[in-house]
Every structure is written in C-alpha cells, then in structure tokens.
FIKOL-938745 format. One line per field, with one value per residue (C-alpha): residue in three letters; x, y, z. Coordinates in Angstrom, 3 decimals. Each point is the difference from the previous one (the first is absolute). Last residue first. Layout:
N
res = [ala,...]
X = [X,...]
Y = [Y,...]
Z = [Z,...]
//
This chain:
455
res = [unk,unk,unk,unk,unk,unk,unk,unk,unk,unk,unk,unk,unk,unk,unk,unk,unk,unk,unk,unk,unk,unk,unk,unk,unk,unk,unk,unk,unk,unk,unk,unk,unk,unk,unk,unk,unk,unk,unk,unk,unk,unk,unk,unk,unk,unk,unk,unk,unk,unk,unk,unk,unk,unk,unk,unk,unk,unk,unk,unk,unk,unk,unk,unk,unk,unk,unk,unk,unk,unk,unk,unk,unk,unk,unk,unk,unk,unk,unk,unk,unk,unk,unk,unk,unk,unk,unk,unk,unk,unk,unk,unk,unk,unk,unk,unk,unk,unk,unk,unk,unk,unk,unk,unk,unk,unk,unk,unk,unk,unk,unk,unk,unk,unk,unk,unk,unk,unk,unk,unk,unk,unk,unk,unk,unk,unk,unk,unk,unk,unk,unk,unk,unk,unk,unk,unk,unk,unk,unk,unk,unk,unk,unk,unk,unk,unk,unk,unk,unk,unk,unk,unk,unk,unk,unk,unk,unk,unk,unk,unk,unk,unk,unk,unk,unk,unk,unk,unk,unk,unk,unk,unk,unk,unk,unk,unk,unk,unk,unk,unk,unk,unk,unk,unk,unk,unk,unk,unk,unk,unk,unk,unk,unk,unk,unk,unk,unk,unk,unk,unk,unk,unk,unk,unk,unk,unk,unk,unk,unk,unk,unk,unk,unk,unk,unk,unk,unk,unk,unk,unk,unk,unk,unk,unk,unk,unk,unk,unk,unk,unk,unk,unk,unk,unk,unk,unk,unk,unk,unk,unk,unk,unk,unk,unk,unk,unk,unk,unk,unk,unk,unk,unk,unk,unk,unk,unk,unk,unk,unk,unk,unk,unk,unk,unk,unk,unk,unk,unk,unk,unk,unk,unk,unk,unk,unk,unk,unk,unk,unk,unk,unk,unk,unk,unk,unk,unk,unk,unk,unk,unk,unk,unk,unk,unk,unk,unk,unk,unk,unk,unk,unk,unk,unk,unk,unk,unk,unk,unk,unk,unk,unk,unk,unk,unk,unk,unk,unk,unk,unk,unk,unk,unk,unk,unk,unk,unk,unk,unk,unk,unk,unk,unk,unk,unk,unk,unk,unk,unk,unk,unk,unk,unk,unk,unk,unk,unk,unk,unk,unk,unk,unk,unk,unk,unk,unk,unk,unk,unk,unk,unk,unk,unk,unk,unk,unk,unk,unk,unk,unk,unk,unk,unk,unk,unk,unk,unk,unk,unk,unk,unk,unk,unk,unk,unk,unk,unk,unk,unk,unk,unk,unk,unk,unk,unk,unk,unk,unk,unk,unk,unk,unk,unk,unk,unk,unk,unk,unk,unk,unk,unk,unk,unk,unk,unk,unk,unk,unk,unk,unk,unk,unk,unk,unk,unk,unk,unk,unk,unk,unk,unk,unk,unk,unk,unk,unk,unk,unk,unk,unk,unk,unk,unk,unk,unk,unk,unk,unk,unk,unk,unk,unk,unk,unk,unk,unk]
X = [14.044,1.696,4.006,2.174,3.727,1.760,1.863,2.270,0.869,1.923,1.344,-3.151,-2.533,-1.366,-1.828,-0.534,-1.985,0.310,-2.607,-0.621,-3.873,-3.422,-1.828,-0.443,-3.623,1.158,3.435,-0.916,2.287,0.115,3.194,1.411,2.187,2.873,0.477,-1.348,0.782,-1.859,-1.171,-0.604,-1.773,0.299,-1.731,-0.030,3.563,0.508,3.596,-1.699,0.374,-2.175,0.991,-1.503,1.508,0.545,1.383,1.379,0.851,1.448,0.296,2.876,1.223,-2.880,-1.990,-2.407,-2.743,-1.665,-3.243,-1.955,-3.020,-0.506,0.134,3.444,3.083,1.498,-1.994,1.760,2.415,3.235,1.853,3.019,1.613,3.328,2.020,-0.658,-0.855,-1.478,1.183,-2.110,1.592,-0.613,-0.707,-1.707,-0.745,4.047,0.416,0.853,-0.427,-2.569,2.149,3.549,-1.903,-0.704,3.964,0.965,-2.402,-0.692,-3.342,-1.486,0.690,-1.658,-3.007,-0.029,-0.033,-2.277,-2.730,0.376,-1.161,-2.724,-1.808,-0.254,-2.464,-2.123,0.665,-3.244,-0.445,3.607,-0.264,1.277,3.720,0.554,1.806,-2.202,-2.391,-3.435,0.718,0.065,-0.687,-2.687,-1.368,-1.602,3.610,3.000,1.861,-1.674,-2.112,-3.561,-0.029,-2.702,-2.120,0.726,-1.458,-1.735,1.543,2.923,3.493,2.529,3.098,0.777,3.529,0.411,-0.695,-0.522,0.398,-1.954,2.489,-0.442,3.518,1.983,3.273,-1.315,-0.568,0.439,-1.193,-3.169,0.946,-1.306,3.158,1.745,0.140,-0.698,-3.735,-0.172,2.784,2.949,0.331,3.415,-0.979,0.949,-2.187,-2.850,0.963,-0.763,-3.413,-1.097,1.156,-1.572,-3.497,-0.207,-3.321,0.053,1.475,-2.917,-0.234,2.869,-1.494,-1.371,3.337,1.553,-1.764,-1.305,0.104,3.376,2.831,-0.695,0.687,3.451,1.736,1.323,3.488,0.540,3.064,3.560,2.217,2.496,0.312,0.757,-2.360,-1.578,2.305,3.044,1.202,-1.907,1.522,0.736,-3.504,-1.703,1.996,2.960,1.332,-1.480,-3.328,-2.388,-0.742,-3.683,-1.052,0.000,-3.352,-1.601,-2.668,-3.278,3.074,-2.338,3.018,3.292,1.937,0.407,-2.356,-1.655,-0.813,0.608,-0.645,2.405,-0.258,2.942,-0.808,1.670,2.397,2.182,-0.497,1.783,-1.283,0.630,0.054,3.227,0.276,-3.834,0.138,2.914,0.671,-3.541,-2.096,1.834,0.178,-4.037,-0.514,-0.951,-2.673,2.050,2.837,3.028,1.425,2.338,-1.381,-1.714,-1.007,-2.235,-2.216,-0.379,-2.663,0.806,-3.441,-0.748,-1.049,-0.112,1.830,2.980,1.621,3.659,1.874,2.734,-1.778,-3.038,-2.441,-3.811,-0.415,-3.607,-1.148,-0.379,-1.827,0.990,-2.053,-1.133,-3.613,-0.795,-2.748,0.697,-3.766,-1.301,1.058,-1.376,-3.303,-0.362,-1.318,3.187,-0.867,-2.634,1.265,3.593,-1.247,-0.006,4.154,0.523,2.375,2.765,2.304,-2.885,-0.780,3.929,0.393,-3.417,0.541,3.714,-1.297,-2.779,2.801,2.079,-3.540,-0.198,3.636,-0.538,1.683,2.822,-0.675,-2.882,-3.172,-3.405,0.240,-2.961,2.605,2.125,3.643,2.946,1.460,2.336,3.824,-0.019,-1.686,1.799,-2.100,2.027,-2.800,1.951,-1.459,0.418,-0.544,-1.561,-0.281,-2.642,1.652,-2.181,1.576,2.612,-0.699,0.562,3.608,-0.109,3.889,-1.132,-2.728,3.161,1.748,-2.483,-0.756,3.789,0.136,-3.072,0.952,4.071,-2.153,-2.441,3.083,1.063,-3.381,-0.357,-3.718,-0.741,1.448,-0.659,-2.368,-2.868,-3.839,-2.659,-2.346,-0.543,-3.751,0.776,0.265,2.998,2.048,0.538,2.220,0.387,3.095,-0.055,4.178,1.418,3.392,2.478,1.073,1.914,-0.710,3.847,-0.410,-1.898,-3.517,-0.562,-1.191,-3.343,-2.157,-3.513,-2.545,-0.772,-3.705,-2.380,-1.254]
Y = [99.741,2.511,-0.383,3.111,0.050,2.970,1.143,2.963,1.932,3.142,3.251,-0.020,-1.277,-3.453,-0.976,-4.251,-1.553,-4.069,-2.083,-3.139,-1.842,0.595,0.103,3.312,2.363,1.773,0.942,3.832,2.238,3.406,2.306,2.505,2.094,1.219,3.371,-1.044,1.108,-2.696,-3.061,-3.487,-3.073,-3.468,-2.866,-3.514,-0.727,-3.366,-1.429,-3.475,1.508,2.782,3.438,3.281,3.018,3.557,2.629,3.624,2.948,2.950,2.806,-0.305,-1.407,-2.743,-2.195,-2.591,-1.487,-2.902,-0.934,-3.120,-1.681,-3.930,-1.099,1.072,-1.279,2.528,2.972,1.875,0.111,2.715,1.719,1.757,1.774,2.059,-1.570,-3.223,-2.903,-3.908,-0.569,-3.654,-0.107,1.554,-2.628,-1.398,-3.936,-0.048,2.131,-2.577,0.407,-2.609,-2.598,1.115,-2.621,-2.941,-0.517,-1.259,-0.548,2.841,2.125,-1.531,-4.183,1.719,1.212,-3.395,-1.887,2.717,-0.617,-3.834,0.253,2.967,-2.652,-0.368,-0.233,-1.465,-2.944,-1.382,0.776,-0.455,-3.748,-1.163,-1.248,1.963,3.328,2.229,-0.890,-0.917,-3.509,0.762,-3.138,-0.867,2.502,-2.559,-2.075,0.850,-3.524,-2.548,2.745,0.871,2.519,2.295,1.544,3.281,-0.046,-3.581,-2.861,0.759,0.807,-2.226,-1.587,1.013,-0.355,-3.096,0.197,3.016,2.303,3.087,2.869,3.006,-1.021,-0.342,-1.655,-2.052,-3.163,-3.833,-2.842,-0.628,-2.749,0.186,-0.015,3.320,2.393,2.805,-0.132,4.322,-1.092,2.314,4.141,2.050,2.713,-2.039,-2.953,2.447,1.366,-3.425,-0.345,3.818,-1.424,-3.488,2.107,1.949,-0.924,-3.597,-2.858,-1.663,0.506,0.559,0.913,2.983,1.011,0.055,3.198,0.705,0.445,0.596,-2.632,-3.970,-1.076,2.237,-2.675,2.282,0.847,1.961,2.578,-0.667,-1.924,3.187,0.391,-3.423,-2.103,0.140,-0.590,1.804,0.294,-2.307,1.479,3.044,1.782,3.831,1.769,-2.124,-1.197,-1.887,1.097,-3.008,-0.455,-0.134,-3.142,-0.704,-0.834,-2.538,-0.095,-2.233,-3.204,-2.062,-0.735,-0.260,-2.725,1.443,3.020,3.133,3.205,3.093,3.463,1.119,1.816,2.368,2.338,3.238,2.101,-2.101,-2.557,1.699,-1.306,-3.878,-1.098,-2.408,-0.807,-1.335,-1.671,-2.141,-1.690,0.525,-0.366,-3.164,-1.494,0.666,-1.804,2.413,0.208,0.988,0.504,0.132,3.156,2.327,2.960,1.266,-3.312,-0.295,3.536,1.593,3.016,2.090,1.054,2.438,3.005,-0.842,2.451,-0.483,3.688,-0.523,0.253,-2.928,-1.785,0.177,2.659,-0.096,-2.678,-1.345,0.338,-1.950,0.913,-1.846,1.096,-3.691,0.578,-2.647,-2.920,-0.855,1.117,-1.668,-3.064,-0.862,2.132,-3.249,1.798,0.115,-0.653,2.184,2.838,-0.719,0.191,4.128,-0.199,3.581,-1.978,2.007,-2.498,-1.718,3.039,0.745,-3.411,-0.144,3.532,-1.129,-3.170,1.546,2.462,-3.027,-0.928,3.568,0.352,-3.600,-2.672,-1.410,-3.990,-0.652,-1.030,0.998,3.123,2.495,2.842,-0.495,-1.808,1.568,-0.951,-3.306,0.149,-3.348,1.548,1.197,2.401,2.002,1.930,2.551,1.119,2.874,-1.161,2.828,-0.153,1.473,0.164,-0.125,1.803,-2.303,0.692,-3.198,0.403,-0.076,-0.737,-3.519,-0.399,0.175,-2.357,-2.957,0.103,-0.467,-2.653,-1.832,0.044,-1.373,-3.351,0.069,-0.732,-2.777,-1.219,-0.249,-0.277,-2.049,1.424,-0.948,-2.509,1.751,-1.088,1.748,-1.984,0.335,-1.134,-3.344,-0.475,1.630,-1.854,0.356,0.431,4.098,1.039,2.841,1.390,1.223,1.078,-0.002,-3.365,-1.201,-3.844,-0.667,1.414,-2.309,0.472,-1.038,2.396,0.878,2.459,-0.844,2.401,3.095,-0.259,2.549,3.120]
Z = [153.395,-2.135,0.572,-1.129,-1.264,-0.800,-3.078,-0.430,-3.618,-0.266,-2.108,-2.521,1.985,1.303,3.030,-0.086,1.946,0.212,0.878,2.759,0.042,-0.007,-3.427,-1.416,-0.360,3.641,-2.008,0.516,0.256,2.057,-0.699,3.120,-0.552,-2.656,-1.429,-3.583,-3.056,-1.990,1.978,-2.006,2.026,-1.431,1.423,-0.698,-1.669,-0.457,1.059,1.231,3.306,0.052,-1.274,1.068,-1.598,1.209,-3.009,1.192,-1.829,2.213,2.580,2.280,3.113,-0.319,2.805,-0.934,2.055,-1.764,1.150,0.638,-0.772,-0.818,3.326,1.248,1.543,-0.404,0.469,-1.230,-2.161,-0.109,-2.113,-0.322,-2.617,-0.957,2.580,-0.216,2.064,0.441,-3.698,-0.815,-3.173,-3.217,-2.274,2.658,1.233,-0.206,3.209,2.247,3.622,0.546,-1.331,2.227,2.875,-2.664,-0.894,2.784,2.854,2.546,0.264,-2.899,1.324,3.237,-2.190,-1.291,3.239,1.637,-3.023,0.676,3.542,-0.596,-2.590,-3.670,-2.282,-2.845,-1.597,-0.673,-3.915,-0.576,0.871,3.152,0.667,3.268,0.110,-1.147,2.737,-0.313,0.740,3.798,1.013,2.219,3.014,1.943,0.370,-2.487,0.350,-1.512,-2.248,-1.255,-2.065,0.490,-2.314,-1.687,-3.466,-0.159,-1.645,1.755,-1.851,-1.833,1.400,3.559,1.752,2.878,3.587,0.745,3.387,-0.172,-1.451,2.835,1.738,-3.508,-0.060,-2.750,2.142,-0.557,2.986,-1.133,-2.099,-2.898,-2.050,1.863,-2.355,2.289,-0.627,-1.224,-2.335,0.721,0.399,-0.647,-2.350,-2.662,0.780,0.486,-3.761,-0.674,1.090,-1.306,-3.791,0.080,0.936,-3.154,-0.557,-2.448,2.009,-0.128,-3.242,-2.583,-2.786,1.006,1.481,-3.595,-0.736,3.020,4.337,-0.036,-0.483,0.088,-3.382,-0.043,2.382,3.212,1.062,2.891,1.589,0.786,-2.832,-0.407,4.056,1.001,2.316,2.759,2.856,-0.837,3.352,2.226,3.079,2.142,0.146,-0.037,-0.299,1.253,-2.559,-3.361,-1.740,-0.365,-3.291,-1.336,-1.496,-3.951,-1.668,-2.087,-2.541,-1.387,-0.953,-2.931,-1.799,2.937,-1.344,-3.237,-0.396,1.428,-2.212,0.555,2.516,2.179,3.200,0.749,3.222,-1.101,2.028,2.063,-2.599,-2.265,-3.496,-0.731,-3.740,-0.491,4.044,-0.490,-2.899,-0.022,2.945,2.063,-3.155,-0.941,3.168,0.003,-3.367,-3.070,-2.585,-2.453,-2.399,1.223,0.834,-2.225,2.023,-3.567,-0.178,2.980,-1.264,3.098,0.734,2.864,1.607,3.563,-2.471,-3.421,-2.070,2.491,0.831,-0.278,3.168,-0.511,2.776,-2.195,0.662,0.713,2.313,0.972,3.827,2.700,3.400,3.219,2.830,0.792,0.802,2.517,0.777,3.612,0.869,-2.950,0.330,4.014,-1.440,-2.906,-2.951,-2.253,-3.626,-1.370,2.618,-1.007,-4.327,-0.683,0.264,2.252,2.376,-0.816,-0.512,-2.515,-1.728,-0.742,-1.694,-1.319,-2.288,-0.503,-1.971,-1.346,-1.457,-1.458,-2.422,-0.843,-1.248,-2.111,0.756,-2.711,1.798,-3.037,0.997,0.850,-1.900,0.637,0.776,-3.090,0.779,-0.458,-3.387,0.352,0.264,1.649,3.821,3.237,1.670,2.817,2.385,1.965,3.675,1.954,3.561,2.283,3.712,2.306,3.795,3.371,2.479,2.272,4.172,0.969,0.774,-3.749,0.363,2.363,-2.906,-2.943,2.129,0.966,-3.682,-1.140,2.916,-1.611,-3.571,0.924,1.768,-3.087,-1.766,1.608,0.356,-3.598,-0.770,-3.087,-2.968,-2.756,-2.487,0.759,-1.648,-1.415,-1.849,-3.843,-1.029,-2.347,-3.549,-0.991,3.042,3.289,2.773,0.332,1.880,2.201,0.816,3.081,0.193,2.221,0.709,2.902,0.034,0.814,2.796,1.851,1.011,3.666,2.099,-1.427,1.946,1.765,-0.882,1.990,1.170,-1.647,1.038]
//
C-alpha cells in the first residue's frame, strides 16, 4: 500500500473549476504532447468528496456486495454537413459507425480490465496487485430521448448549421455556452460525450470533462451543492483526431488507441491527475492511497515495455505511468488501481446524475423490464465464461425469439423456439470477446432484456 499524499489546503475559491481539459502545445511538425490546462486539485471540493465517501462506507457498514454498473452512452458528432466518413478515412470529423465502435470496444475493455496490453505494460508485482477491474460497463444507446430507435446505435450525427451554430472548430466557452445546452440528452440517462473539432484559444485541446456533483443534504453530504457543473453541459468532449483506435486515430499517433477517452471518463467519475498537480513538488495527491507518490505527470513511455520510471518522489517502485490517468502515450496507459475503482464506484452509488445511469433503459428498445406476467426468464450463470443458459418460464404454449446483443447494438446470437412450453435454452457465446451483453426473450404479447457479463 502506498503512503497517503499530503492534501492541499490552500486553493482559493476563486480557482473552482470543474472541468478538466488536455491541451496539446505543438505545432504540425512536431509529435503532440499531452498537456492539462484545468483543474488542478480543488481542495474544497475534495473536502465535500471525502465526507460523501466516508458516508456511503459508514452505510456499507462494511458489508457492501460488489455492484456492476452500466452507463449508456451517446456519441454526438458535430461535422459541416459532410458525408460520414468511409472506414479507411484518415480525416474528415463525420466518423464513421465503426470508427465510434472501437471507441466503445476500448472504453468498456479498459473498465473491465480485459485491454490485452496491462501484462505488456505493468510488470512491477507492487502495480499489479492494486491493478483493478472497474465494474463499469458502457454501452451504445438505441433510442433518442424522444424514443425513436437511432439507426446507429450510441451516434447522433450534427450538422453545425442545422443548430444555427458557427461554423467550426470550436473554443471551449463556446462548446460549454452554446453547444452543449443546444444538444444535451438527459444526462440522468445517457452519458453525453461529444465528438468535434477544437479551435480558438483552445486548438490542439485532446478533451475535457465535467466533475461529478456532489448531491446536497444529508444523504450523503450538506455542502458543495452544485459542485460539478450544470446538468445540460455534463458529460465529455473529445477532438475527433483522437477517437477509436482508426480512421482519424491513425493519424493521430501517440495519442492513437482510444486512451484520451478512458482518461476523461476518470475525470467524470470523480478521479484527478494520478501526480496531484502539484508542480514537482511532492507535496500533491489524487486522493488515492494505492497511487505511488509523483512528482510531475509522464510524457511518453519507456524505451522498453514495462521499465521503471524513475521518480523524485515514487522511490523503488517509480512512477506509475501506466495509469490512465497520467499523461503517457496510449500504448502505456494501461490500468487502474482498487483506490480509484472505489472513487468511481462511490461517484455510481451516489453522485447526481451518474447513480440513475445504470438504471436506464435506453441501451434497449425494449427496456431492461425486470418482470412480467406472461414470461419470465432467467440467466445463468451470470457471470459466465462463454456458456450459459436461459431458463424461461411460460403460462401458455407459444413462439419465442432469444437474442444476444453486445453493446455496439450487434446482434450475435439469435435463437428461434416454435411452440414451446418454456425451459431451459443452452447458448454458446464461448467464440465472443469478454465483456457486458444484452439478452433479449421476445414473443408475441412481451419482450424483457437482461444483462450478462462473459469474463
């Protein structure tokens, strides 16, 4: 375990800010390097964080079962009223569905801790025993707030005029004025991440994210109310060149798997900057007990796959550089640890707007219906390795269909029963990558859909 770092006291409030943004200073002909502009850690708010996690362990009395939460997730590409890009395009901000689906693919492998590149990465034994599986899965939306069925599961496509916006790339005031309360969907039941362009003062700007809020009252604290951010400009913003793992991600080397993605969802789930932002100085923390100390974030990976970093303030161990939320390049950010997994599952359990996420329904088109009285079903086992059974139980004789979706929307399995009495139906996913899906049973009077997790 490592040693708590020393807390700030002495921010003022005037430096509140809520969002955390990765700037990029270079130019065309040098390798981008990933640098923040905002926050740095806000004690005050930090302060409201700790008595919120004090409180949901005090109502765990210990004793609190380990929860899997689900984020549906809506992917709003703004582009100039340009044709989606093909899949081999290198540029062009109109993304195409396959290039957003890498995106989701990392998003969820990375929470998971199923990403194929920790063991490559993370050989230190002092790493790897803190390394955690979040369980946070993510999935693509398939209806609009309005309840239409989206033809691209988990995409809105904008076209800037047809808001009667300027044309872009945009500045971050801009985004957070303008383009974010004119194209937000419920945050309590999608996590907004949008995808465009970055310009004006902020050209070169990787992404940002807005904090969780605190909730207000006494369950589980009395202060900070509000502290986040509003609810129409909650959720991520992210420069197109650095989405997914390719089409414009090729281009976009070192910052080319995904990676910018998993760091700022952290921010939004309530972690900061692995180093605590303190300049050096040894004095910063992230709130984080299993987080060596840093000194300063990482730029660029070892030389060789997994070596140590040496550090000012890490000792034998080095810095943790692997960690999604340092400043390495994609290829050696790799994981998080238990501490940051209990800050975001806490954020789950009680911040506003993230805790009502795992209960929306909008990753169905028939919502996640938990009973009915004409069918039930059950899956089991759950989790499972690749085999598992449905068990379904009928009051009369009829047609059933039972489909396996992942969470790009694709169906993977369909099974068709014709005048069946129910029981017991054996499918086989073993030849599917690890990860959340969605079963669906389906007859003529009623549809249900339950979630399973191969791992």
């Amino acid at each position: 375990m490592f040693t708590m770092k020393k807390i700030f006291t002495t921010l003022s409030l005037s430096t509140l800010v809520f969002l955390s943004s990765m700037a990029q200073n270079s130019t065309s002909s040098e390798t981008p390097i990933r640098k923040c502009g905002s926050p740095k850690v806000n004690a005050t708010y930090e302060e409201a964080f700790q008595n919120m996690l004090q409180k949901d362990e005090q109502f765990a009395n210990g004793k609190k079962a380990t929860v899997v939460y689900n984020i549906p997730v809506i992917f709003h590409v703004l582009h100039s009223g340009v044709a989606v890009n093909a899949n081999s395009a290198t540029t062009g901000r109109n993304l195409s569905q396959a290039q957003i689906n890498s995106q989701l693919a990392i998003l969820n492998a990375d929470y998971r801790k199923l990403n194929t590149d920790f063991s490559t990465y993370v050989t230190q034994s002092a790493f790897t025993s803190v390394a955690a599986d979040v369980e946070i899965n993510f999935c693509a939306a398939k209806v609009s707030p309005t309840g239409t069925v989206l033809a691209e599961p988990g995409i809105e496509r904008i076209s800037v005029s047809s808001k009667g916006w300027t044309a872009l790339p945009y500045s971050m005031s801009y985004i957070e004025s303008t383009v974010k309360p004119g194209s937000s969907w419920d945050p309590t039941k999608y996590y907004n991440v949008w995808i465009l362009e970055f310009g004006g003062a902020d050209v070169g700007t990787l992404g940002y994210a807005q904090f969780p809020t605190i909730p207000s009252g006494t369950s589980p604290v009395t202060d900070m109310v509000g502290a986040g951010g509003a609810a129409n400009t909650d959720g991520v913003v992210i420069d197109y060149q650095y989405i997914g793992n390719t089409g414009t991600a090729l281009a976009s080397a070192p910052y080319n798997k995904g990676r910018t993605l998993t760091h700022e969802t952290g921010h939004w789930l309530g972690l900061w900057h692995i180093w605590g932002d303190d300049g050096t100085s040894c004095s910063g923390t992230d709130y984080v007990t299993d987080t060596p100390n840093q000194a300063d974030e990482n730029y660029t990976c070892p030389t060789t796959n997994g070596a140590v970093s040496a550090d000012a303030c890490a000792g034998s161990t080095g810095a943790m550089y692997q960690n999604y939320m340092d400043y390495s390049d994609d290829k050696c950010m790799v994981m998080f640890t238990a501490g940051q997994k209990a800050r975001m599952q806490a954020v789950m359990a009680n911040c506003l707007r993230r805790k009502t996420l795992t209960t929306s329904t909008v990753c169905s088109t028939t919502g996640l219906d938990e009973s009915n009285s004409d069918i039930t079903f059950d899956v089991f086992p759950n989790p499972s390795k690749g085999e598992f059974f449905v068990n379904v139980d009928l009051l009369n004789q009829q047609d059933y269909t039972i489909t396996v979706i992942n969470t790009l929307g694709q169906t993977v399995k369909e099974i068709k029963q014709v005048q069946s009495n129910g029981g017991s139906v054996k499918v086989d996913l073993s030849d599917k990558a690890e990860g959340v899906y969605f079963v669906t049973l389906k007859s003529k009077t009623v549809s249900k859909t339950k979630r399973i997790i191969l791992q």
